[in-house]
C-alpha angles and dihedrals in degrees: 000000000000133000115216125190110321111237127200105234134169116246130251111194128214116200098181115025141034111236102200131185119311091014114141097207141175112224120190116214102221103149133061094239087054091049092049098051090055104050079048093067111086099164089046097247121111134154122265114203125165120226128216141183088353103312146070127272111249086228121050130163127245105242138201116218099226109170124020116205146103135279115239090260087064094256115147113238147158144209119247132189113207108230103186142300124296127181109243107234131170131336130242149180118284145188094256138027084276125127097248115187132154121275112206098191110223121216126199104252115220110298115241126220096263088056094051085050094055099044089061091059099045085056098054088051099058095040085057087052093046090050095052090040089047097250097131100127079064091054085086093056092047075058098045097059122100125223140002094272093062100037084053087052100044087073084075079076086068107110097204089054112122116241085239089058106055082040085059087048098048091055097046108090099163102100100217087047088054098045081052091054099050100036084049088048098043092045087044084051090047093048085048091049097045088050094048090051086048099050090046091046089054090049098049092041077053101054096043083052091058098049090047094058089039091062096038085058100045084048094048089049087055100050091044093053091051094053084044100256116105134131121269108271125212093279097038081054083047092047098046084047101053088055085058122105088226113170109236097255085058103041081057100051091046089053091059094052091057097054092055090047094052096049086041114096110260095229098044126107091240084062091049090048090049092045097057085039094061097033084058090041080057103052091058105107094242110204093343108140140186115247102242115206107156113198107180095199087055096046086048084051094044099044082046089057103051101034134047106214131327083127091162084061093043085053100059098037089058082046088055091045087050103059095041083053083055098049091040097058093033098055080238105176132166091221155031098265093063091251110148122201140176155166115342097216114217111191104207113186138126110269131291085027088123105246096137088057094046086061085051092051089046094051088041094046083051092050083240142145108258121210129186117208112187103210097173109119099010110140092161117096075192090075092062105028099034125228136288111269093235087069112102098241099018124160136162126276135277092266096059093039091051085054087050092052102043087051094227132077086228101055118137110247123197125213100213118204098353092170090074110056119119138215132217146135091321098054149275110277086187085068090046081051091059087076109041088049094049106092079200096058105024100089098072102039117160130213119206087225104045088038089196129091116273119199102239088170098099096051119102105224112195109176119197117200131170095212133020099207095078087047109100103247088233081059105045084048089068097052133067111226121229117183132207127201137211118271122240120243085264098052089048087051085053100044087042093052081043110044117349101060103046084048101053088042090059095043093053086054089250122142116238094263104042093082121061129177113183123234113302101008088107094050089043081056098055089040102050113021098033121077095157137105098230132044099249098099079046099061094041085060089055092040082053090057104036081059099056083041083055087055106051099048081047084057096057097263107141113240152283103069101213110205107193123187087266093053092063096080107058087032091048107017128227116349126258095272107234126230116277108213097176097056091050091045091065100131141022112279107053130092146168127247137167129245137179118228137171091269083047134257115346137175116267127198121214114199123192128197139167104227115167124277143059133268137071116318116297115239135219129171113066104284134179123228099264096053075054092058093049100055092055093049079050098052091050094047081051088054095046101040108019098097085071099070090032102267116167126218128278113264107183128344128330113238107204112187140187116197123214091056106185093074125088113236126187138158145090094257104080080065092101094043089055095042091053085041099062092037096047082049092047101045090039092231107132116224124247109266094211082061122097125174146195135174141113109250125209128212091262077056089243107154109243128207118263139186135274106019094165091055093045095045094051097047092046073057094047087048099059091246114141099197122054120185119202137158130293098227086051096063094108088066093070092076091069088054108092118250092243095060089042093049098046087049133066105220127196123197111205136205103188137005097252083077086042089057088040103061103023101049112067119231126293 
């Protein structure tokens, strides 16, 4: 830049715009100090010089008055033609009240290379920016402009220019600053207006999009209602809705629901909400029931046929059917309102027991829908109670979706497995079950989705469960317990002859004869390759040979296919090793005890050992806190009665271990097994391996009753042992366990441990 000859000029301020170099402006003069600049230039120059935020700007431009009059408001006002920049400097006295400074006029120095450079691109650029906003007659005074100075400050022109900004320009009087200034401001003007054409042209693609699918579909609903298969419209929706049996709190809700959907955009996502809303309100079987005729001879016919033994549980499910036949025809309710409720039934058994089947003979004895609900692995309260209809995919719950599917609002549903279900984040469906299993609370259960009472009274709930520890004790406290034990070999041979094996026949595509097993192969089956309490494992080894059958007559062998005993082993494989006992009882210190787990009653090792230390025994295994308990109550009886059978004193610390140790273990039987255990270790007498045990010991050594004697005794069978030792108070428990087990076993009830001792250690 260059500095001319500085002049002394009064200033015209300007409080909302820049006026820069070449500019042909009107200035009002609306202030005293802008009046009286301008009667202070005689010679019709004066400095303008925008002010912002309060001050002057550092740079103004010298100015000619060039026209003198009045705005059409009255306001007086002139013409000025801006000269050139000059730098404001420091103010001085003048003739008038004028503000008077210095003015050092600033001149463009040549231009370099690098400049010129720079100003072609700065026009192409504008002239870029004037082409996309419509400016294109202005494209020839971009082109008209000389030199790189006034093209950079032609972008002052630019409407959407900050005041900041042309302030910025003003002051820079370098010319390649200035250059950087305009070219950054223009390409940032041209980004902003390329984003804002491609967001309108995805909007408007968007929108065509959607008119266009908007028509297809009107189209398409017209064509579907004239070949008959349209969609339901809003009056078909009134009209379904007036054949339902709807209860009044419902029918109000739905009108409602109407209403919204006929003022709703057909086309809007809240139509389409209220529509699947209403559609799912609809397939509810409103006020379809079941026709109940309970024939008790029928149902005992029915649960025989489908099920070989569990007669116990026969029993009390007659018992259940009787006394709804009663209150039925009794108009027996709990209530005013005429509601009748009963037993929830919780069949608690190991697996492959048939309790699931049990829940389908019961619905098909009643004449009734059945509905399995799976319930293992749920964590979601969602999955009862439904979702809230301002979740995206939402639905109802489980409960309402098993009434849709059996057709009627009084099927029989089954809770599968509800001892498995979970709880996290999202909730605790064992707590929404509190509700549905209550007969005092389910007839006014209420779903999240549907958001209005639904009457649950009528529906027969049966739960099945392994186990009844995992299961919440409020819970628990709903339902009556019905358990079913294991089956003996012989009982699996008779349900296999009467169920498995037609079924696996039909299902390998095979004809009744074409598959032949000789007398006691099915029984050698049961007795050497299962070790279970169910018959699952059973019918997967027929299945097994019904499929090589299936092979062979597919081969071209002529049926029938005959499977003898001493074909099991290359059709099996090798048998389900048993237990030895008398190879694991090698030693004193070890004994066998019983034990009851979700797959049923199984055989359980105690090991003893003297390791070094103090203290109370030391346990391995897995064991729960009252096992715990009951090792050290066993440690003290050893110390109070072991010198009768020879035990030595304790030198160090006891080692009590339970192998299989993967497996969780809790409960107060296994007291007496690892009471015989220390003392057999401590008095150096083995115990008998043929000898199995079970039953809870108190501190005066007395043998207390325990739990699941049916389960223990036929897995001690299962096991190969010959003696087995149980409780005195449970010898009314024998009677569940089958005569041929019985009879095949030599049982003890005991009193107190001494006859334990007696008959399980061998002799000094």
């Amino acid at each position: 830049m260059t500095v001319t000859d500085v002049r002394v000029l009064p200033v015209l301020p300007v409080p909302d715009g820049v006026v820069l170099p070449d500019m042909v402006v009107t200035v009002a003069l609306e202030s005293d100090e802008a009046r009286a600049a301008t009667d202070s230039a005689a010679d019709g120059d004066l400095l303008v010089v925008p002010r912002v935020e309060g001050r002057f700007a550092r740079v103004g431009v010298i100015g000619h008055i060039e026209n003198r009059g009045t705005l059409p408001n009255g306001t007086p006002a002139l013409t000025v033609r801006a000269l050139g920049r000059a730098r404001v400097g420091s103010g001085v006295v003048g003739a008038t009240a004028a503000l008077w400074v210095e003015a050092e006029p600033v001149d463009d120095e040549p231009t370099t290379e690098e400049q010129d450079e720079m100003a072609r691109r700065l026009r192409a650029a504008a002239k870029n920016l004037l082409a996309k906003v419509g400016g294109r007659p202005l494209t020839a005074a971009i082109d008209d402009l000389d030199g790189p100075g006034p093209l950079a400050d032609a972008v002052g022109y630019w409407p959407d220019l900050t005041l900041d900004r042309r302030v910025e320009l003003l002051e820079t009087t370098d010319v390649g600053e200035r250059l950087r200034l305009a070219l950054s401001w223009v390409e940032e003007a041209l980004a902003e207006i390329e984003l804002r054409d491609e967001i309108s042209r995805k909007v408007t693609e968007d929108l065509d999009r959607n008119q266009r699918e908007a028509l297809l579909q009107r189209q398409m609903q017209a064509i579907k209602q004239e070949l008959g298969e349209g969609g339901e419209s809003d009056d078909d929706l009134r009209t379904r809705f007036d054949a339902l049996d709807l209860p009044e709190t419902v029918r109000s809700v739905v009108a409602k629901e109407l209403d919204r959907l006929d003022s709703a955009p057909a086309e809007s996502t809240e139509a389409s909400w209220i529509r699947t809303w209403l559609e799912t309100v609809a397939e509810v079987p409103w006020g379809v029931r079941s026709a109940e005729e309970i024939d008790l001879d029928v149902a005992r016919a029915v649960l025989d046929a489908d099920h070989t033994g569990l007669d116990k549980v026969k029993d009390r499910l007659i018992e259940h059917l009787a006394v709804r036949k009663l209150r039925i025809e009794r108009q027996v309710s709990d209530d005013r309102a005429g509601r009748r409720s009963g037993a929830i039934l919780a069949l608690v058994g190991p697996p492959g027991v048939g309790k699931t089947s049990l829940g389908e003979s019961v619905a098909r004895s009643l004449g009734r829908n059945f509905v399995r609900m799976a319930l293992g692995g749920i964590r979601d309260e969602a999955e009862i109670r439904g979702h809230r209809r301002t979740y995206v995919g939402a639905r109802p719950g489980r409960l309402v979706r098993g009434l849709v599917e059996a057709g009627s609002m009084n099927p029989v549903i089954l809770l599968d497995e509800i001892d498995k279900v979970g709880a996290d984040w999202r909730g605790d469906p064992s707590s929404a079950l509190l509700e549905v299993l209550d007969p005092a609370q389910n007839h006014s259960f209420r779903d999240h989705y549907l958001e209005f009472e639904l009457d649950l009274s009528d529906v027969v709930f049966i739960a099945t469960a392994n186990v009844l520890e995992t299961i919440p004790g409020p819970l628990l406290d709903r339902m009556e317990i019905i358990t079913l034990e294991g089956y003996s070999e012989q009982e699996k041979a008779t349900i296999a002859h009467d169920h498995l094996l037609p079924r696996v026949v039909t299902r390998n595509g095979l004809l009744p004869n074409e598959l032949e097993l000789v007398d006691g192969v099915v029984e050698r089956i049961a007795t050497d390759w299962t070790r279970e309490a169910g018959v699952r494992r059973l019918e997967r080894l027929l299945d097994t040979l019904a499929r090589k059958a299936a092979t062979r007559v597919a081969g071209g062998e002529a049926p029938p296919v005959r499977v003898g005993v001493d074909d099991l082993g290359d059709m099996l494989g090798r048998p389900t090793p048993r237990v030895q006992t008398d190879e694991r009882i090698d030693r004193p210190g070890i004994a066998t005890g019983l034990a009851v787990t979700g797959n049923g009653g199984d055989v359980l090792f105690v090991e003893t050992a003297v390791v070094d230390g103090e203290g109370e025994p030391l346990l391995t295994g897995q064991l729960g806190e009252v096992m715990k308990e009951s090792a050290a109550l066993a440690r003290s009886l050893v110390t109070s009665v072991g010198d009768r059978y020879g035990a030595r004193s304790v030198q160090g610390r006891l080692h009590v271990h339970f192998p299989a140790g993967a497996v969780p273990k809790d409960g107060p039987s296994a007291g007496v097994t690892m009471t015989t255990a220390m003392i057999s270790l401590l008095s150096g007498r083995k115990v008998r391996s043929d000898v199995a045990m079970t039953g809870e010991i108190s501190l005066q050594g007395r043998v207390l009753p325990i739990g699941g004697v049916k389960e223990k005794v036929l897995a001690a069978h299962r096991a190969g042992i010959r003696t087995v030792i149980v409780p005195v108070d449970n010898g009314d428990d024998l009677e569940d366990v089958p005569d041929d087990v019985r009879d095949a076993l030599d049982i003890h009830l005991a009193t107190h441990i001494a006859e334990v001792l007696d008959l399980a250690l061998e002799p000094a």
